[in-house]
N, C-alpha and C positions, 0 to 999 in steps of 0.2 A: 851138092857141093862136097868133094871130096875133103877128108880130111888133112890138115898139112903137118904133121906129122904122121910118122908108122905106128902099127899096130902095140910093139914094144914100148915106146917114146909113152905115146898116149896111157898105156896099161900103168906104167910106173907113176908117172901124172896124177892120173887118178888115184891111186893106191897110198899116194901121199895124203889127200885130203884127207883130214883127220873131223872128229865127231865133240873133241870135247877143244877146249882152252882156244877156241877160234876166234877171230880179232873181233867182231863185235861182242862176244861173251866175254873179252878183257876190257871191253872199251866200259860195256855196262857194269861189269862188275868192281871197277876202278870207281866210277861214278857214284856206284851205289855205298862204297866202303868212303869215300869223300862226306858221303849225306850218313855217316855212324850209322849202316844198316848193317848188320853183320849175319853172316849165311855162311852153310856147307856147301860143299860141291859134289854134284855126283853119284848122289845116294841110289846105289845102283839095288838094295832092297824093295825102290819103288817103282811101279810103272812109268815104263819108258827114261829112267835114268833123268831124273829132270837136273836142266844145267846148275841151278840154283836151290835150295832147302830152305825158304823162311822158317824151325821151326814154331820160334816165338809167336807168328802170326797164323800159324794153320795154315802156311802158302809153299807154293812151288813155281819157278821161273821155267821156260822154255825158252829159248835165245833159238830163236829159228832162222835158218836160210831160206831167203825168198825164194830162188830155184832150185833145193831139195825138195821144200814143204811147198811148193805153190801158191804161194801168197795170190789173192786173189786180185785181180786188175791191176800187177806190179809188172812193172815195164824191168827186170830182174826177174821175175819169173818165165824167159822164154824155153820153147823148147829147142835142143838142138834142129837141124836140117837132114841130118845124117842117123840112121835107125830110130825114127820116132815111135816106130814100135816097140821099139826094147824100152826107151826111154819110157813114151808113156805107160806100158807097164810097171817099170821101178816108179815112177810119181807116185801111181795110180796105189801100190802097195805102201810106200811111203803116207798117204795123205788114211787110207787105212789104218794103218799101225797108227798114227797119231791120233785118229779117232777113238781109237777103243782103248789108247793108253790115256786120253782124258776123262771117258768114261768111269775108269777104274780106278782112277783116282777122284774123282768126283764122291762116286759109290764109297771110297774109302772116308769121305770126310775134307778130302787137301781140299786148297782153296786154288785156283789153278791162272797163274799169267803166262801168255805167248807174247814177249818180242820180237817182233820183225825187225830182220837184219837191215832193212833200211830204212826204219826210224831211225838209226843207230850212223849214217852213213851223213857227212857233213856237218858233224860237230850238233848232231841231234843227240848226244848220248848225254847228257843233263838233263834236257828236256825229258829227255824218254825216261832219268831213273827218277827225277821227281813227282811226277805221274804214276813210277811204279810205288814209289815210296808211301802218296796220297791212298795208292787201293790196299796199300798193305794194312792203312791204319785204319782202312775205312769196312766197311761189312759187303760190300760184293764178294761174288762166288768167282767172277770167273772178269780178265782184264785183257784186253788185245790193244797193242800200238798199231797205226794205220800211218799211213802216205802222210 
């Protein structure tokens, strides 16, 4: 299936997607400052720039998109129809580079949470900060939201 826009249209498009202050990382981040959890943003010192800094807790947020990061068995994570080679190559480096920027934070000591953008999607973002809020206070190493 061809694309329906031109190659320009589409480049600019994409070029816009931005990495930080994206609507579910406002949606949880409102949530979370509602429930008095107060965090940095962006502490780009540490592996892989995580969206959020607990440092009172020894934790760190990732606010992930389901089809950047590949959430697994999320009907959001499809692949394009068009250059699924190129695509699944970017995944394929994308879902690397998150592996070993949790690794390295692990190794450093952080305590490490992934958000999925679509816990976050129909008025789940309550839900989903009080759940993050419960692992912040609680001793697990490591917190993932699901479907």
């Amino acid at each position: 299936m061809p694309d329906i826009v031109d190659r320009a249209t589409r480049s600019r498009m994409m070029a816009r997607i931005g990495s930080r202050n994206t609507r579910p990382e406002l949606l949880l981040r409102r949530a979370l400052h509602a429930l008095g959890l107060r965090y940095r943003l962006h502490n780009r010192k540490l592996p892989g720039t995580p969206d959020l800094v607990f440092r009172r807790f020894g934790a760190v947020c990732f606010v992930h998109g389901c089809f950047w990061h590949r959430h697994a068995d999320c009907p959001y994570a499809y692949t394009p129809a068009t250059r699924t080679e190129f695509w699944q190559a970017k995944f394929d480096a994308n879902i690397e580079r998150d592996h070993q920027n949790r690794l390295d934070l692990l190794e450093a000591g952080w305590r490490i949470a992934t958000v999925w953008e679509c816990a976050l999607r129909k008025g789940g973002e309550s839900e989903t900060a009080r759940k993050l809020e419960q692992w912040l206070r609680g001793g697990d190493r490591e917190f993932e939201t699901n479907l």
